[in-house]
Backbone as a ProteinNet text record, in pm:
[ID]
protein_1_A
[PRIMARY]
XXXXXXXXXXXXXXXXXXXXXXXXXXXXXXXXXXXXXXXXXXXXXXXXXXXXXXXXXXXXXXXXXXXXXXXXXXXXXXXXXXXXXXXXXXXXXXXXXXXXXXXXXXXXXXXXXXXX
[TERTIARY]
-7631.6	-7687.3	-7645.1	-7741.6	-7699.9	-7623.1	-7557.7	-7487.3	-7559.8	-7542.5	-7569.3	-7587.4	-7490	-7444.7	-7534.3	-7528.3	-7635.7	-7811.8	-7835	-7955.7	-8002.9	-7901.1	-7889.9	-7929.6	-7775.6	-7806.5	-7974.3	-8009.6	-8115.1	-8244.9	-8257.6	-8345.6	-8346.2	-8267	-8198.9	-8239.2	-8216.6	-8263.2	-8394.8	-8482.3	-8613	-8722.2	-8633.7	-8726.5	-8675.1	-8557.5	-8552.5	-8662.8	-8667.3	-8761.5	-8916	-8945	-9072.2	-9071.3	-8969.1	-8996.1	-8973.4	-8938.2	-8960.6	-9101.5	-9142.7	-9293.2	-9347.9	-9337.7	-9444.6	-9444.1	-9349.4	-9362.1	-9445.6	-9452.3	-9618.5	-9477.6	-9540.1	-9469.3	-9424.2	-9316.2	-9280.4	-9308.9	-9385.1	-9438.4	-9301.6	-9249.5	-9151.6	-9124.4	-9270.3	-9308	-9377.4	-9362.3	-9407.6	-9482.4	-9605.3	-9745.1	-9752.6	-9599.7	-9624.3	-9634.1	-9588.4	-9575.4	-9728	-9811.8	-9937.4	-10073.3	-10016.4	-10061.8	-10103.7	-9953.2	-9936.1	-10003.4	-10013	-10052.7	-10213.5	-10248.8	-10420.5	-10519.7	-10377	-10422.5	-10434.5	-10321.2	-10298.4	-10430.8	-10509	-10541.7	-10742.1	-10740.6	-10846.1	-10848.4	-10719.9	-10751.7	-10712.9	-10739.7	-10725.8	-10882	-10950.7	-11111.9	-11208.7	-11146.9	-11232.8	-11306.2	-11291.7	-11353.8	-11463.9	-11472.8	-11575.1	-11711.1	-11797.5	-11927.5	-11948.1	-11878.6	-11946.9	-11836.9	-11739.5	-11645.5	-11633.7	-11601.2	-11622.8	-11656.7	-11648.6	-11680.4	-11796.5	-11877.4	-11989	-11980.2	-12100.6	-12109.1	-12239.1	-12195.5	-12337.7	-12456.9	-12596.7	-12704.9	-12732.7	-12805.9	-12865.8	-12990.2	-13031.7	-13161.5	-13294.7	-13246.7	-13374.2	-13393.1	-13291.8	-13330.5	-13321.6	-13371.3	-13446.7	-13569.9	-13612.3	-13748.7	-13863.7	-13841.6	-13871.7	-13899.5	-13849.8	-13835.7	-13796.4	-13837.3	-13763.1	-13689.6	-13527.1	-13439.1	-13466.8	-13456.9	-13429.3	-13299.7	-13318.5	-13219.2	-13105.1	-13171.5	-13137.9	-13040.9	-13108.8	-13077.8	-12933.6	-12946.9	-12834.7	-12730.4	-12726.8	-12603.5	-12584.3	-12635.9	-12578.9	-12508.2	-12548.6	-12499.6	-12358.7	-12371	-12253.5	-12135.6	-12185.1	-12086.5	-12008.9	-12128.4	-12080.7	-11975.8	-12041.8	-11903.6	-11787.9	-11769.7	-11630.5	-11589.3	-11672.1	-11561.2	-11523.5	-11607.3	-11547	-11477.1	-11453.6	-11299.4	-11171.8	-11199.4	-11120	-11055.4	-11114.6	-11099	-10961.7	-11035.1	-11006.5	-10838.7	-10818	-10691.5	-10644.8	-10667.8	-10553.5	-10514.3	-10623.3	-10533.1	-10445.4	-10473.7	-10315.8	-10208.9	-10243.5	-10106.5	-10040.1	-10128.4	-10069.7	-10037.7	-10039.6	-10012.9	-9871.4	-9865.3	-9757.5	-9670.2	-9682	-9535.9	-9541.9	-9596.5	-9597.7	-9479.5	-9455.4	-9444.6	-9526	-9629.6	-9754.7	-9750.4	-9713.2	-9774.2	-9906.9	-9900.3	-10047.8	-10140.4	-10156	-10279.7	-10272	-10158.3	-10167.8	-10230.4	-10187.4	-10283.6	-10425.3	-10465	-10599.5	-10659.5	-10608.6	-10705.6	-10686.8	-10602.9	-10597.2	-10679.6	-10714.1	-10781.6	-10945.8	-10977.5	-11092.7	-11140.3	-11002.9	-11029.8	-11061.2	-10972	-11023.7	-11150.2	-11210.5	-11369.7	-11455.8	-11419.2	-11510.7	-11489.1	-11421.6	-11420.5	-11453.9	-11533.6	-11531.6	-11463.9	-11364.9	-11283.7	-11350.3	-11443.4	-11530.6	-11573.3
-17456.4	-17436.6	-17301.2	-17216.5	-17109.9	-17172.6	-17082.2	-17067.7	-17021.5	-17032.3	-16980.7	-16842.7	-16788.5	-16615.3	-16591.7	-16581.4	-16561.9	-16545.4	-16699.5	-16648.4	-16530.7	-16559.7	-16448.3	-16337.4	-16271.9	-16148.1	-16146.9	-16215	-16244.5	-16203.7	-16237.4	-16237.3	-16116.5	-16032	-15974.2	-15780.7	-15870	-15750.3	-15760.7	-15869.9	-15888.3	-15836.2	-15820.3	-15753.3	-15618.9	-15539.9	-15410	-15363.6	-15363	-15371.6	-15360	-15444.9	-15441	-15330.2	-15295.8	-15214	-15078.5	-15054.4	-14922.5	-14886.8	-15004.1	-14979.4	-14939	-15003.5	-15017.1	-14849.2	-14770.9	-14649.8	-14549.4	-14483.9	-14354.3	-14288.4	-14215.4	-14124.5	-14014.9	-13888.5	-13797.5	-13677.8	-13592.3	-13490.5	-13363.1	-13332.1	-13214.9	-13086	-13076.5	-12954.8	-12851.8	-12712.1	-12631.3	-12633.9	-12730.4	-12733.2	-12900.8	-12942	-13097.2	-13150.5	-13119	-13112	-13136.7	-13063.3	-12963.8	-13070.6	-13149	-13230.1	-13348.3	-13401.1	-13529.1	-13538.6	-13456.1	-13465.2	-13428.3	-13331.1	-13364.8	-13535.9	-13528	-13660.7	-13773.5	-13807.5	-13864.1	-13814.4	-13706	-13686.8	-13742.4	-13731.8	-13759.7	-13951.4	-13995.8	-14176.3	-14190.9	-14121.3	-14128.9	-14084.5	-14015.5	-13971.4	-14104.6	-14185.9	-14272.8	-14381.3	-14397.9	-14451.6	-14388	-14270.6	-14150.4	-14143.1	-14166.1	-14180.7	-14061	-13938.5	-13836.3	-13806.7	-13805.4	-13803.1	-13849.5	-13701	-13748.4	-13618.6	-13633.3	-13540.1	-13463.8	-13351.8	-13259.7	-13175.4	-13159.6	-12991.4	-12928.2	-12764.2	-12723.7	-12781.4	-12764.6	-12781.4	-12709	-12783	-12715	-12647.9	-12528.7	-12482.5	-12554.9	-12666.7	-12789.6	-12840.4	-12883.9	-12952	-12863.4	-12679.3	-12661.2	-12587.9	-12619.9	-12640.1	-12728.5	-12834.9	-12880.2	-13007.1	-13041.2	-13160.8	-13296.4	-13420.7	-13465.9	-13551.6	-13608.5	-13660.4	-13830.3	-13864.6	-13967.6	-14049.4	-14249.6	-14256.3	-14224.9	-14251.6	-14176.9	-14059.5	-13958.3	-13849.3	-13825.2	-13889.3	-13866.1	-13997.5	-14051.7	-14161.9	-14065	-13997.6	-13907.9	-13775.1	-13743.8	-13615	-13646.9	-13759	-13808	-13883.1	-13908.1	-13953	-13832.8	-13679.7	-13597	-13484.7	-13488.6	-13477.5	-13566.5	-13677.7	-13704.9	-13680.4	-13644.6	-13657.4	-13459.8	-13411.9	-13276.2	-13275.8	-13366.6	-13338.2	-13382.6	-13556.6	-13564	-13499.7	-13368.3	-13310.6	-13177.6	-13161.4	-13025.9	-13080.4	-13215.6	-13266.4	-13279.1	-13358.6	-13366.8	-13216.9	-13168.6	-13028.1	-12948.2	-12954	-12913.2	-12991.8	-13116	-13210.1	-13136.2	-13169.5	-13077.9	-12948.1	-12825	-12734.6	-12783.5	-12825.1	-12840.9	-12908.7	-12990.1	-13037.5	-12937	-12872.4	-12741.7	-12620.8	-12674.9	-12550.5	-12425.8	-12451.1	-12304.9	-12335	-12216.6	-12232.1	-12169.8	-12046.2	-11973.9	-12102	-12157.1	-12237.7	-12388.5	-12422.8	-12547.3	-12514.6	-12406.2	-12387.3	-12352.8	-12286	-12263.7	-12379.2	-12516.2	-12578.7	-12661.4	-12702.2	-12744.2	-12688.4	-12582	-12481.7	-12575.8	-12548.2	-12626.3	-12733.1	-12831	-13019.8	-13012.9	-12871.4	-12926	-12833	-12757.1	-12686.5	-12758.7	-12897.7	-12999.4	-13112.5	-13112.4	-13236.1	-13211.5	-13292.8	-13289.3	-13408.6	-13365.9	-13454.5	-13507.5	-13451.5	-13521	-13604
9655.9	9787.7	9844.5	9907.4	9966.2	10130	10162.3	10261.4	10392.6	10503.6	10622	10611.5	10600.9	10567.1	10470.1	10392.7	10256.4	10298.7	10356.5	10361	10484.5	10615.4	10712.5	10651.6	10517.2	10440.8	10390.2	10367.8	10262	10335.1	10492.8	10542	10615.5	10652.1	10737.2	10607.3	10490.2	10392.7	10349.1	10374.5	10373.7	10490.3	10594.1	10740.9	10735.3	10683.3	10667.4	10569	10501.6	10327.6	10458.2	10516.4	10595.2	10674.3	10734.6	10847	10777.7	10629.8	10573.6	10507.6	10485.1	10419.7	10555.7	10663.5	10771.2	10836.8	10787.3	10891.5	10826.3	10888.8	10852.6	10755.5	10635.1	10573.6	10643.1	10626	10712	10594.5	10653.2	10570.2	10602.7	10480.7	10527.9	10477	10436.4	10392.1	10475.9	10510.7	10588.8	10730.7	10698.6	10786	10765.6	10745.8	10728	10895	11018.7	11114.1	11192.4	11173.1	11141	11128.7	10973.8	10926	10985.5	11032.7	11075.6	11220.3	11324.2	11440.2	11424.4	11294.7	11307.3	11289.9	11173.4	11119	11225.8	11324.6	11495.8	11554.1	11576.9	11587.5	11575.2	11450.4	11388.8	11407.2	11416.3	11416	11591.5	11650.6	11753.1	11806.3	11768.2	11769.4	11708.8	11633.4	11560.1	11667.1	11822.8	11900.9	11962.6	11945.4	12007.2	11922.2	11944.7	11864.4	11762.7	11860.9	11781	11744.7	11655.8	11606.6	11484.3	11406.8	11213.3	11136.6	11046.8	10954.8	10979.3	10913.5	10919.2	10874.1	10805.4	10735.1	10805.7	10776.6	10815.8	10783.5	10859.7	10837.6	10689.9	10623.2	10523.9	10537.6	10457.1	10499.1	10453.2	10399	10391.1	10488.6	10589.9	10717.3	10816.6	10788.4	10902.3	10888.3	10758.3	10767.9	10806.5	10911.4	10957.7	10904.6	10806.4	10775.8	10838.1	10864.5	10919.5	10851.3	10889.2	10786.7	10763.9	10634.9	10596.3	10619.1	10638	10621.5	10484.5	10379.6	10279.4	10298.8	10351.7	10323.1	10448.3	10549.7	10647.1	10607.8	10515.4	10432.5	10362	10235	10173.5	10232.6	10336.8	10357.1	10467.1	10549.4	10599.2	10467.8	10326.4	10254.7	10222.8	10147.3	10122.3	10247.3	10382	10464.4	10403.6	10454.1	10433.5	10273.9	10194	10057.2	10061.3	10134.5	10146.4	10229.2	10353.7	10465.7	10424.9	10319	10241.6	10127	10062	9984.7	10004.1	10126.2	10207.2	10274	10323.6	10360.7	10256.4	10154.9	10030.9	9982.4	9959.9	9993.9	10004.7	10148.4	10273.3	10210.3	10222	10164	10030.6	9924.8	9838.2	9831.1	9906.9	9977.9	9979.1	10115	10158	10084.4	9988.5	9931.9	9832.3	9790.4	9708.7	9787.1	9919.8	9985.1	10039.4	10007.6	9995.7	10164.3	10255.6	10350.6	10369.5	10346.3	10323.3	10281.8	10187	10111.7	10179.6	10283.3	10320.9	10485.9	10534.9	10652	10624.1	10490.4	10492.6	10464.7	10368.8	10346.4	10483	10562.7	10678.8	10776.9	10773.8	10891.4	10853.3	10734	10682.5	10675.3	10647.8	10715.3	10883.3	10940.5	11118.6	11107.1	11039.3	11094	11059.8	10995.9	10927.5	10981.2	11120	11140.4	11316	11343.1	11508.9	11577.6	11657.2	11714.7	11862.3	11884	12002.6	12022.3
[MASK]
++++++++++++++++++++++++++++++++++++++++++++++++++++++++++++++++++++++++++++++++++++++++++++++++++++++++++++++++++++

């Protein structure tokens, strides 16, 4: 039979163990700072309609075309896999140390993303 004490320990090292998974990672590389508050940032925009990824217009849709649903699912998938692209990035940048290459690809996840 376990003991009083024991399972105390037991449980007591089972809710630490939780509360280390549960915290946001700490970025501590250069533009890790940088990172973390766009990122706050960006899930903090996710209630705003117009808020999300975007790329320029293409010069197909301003020839007067008008868009498909088709065509505005694809081009909103291909935003986010280029904002996602453009953040992993920075990340890797930055645990690289690169500050130069972790602010540029960072500069590029925020010109691709509208926080409005």
């Amino acid at each position: 039979m376990t003991t009083t004490a024991s399972r105390r320990t037991i449980a007591a090292c089972i809710v630490a163990t939780a509360f280390a998974f549960d915290t946001a990672p700490v970025l501590a590389g250069p533009c890790g700072e940088e990172i973390t508050a766009f990122e706050t940032a960006v899930r903090q925009s996710a209630k705003r309609p117009d808020a999300g990824p975007f790329l320029r217009q293409s010069v197909g849709a301003q020839m007067a075309r008008q868009p498909t649903p088709e065509s505005i699912k694809r081009a909103q998938t291909q935003a986010q896999a280029s904002f996602d692209a453009a953040l992993a990035k920075a990340k890797e940048m930055d645990v690289r140390g690169d500050q130069t290459g972790c602010a540029a690809a960072l500069g590029s996840a925020k010109d691709m993303y509208n926080l409005q």
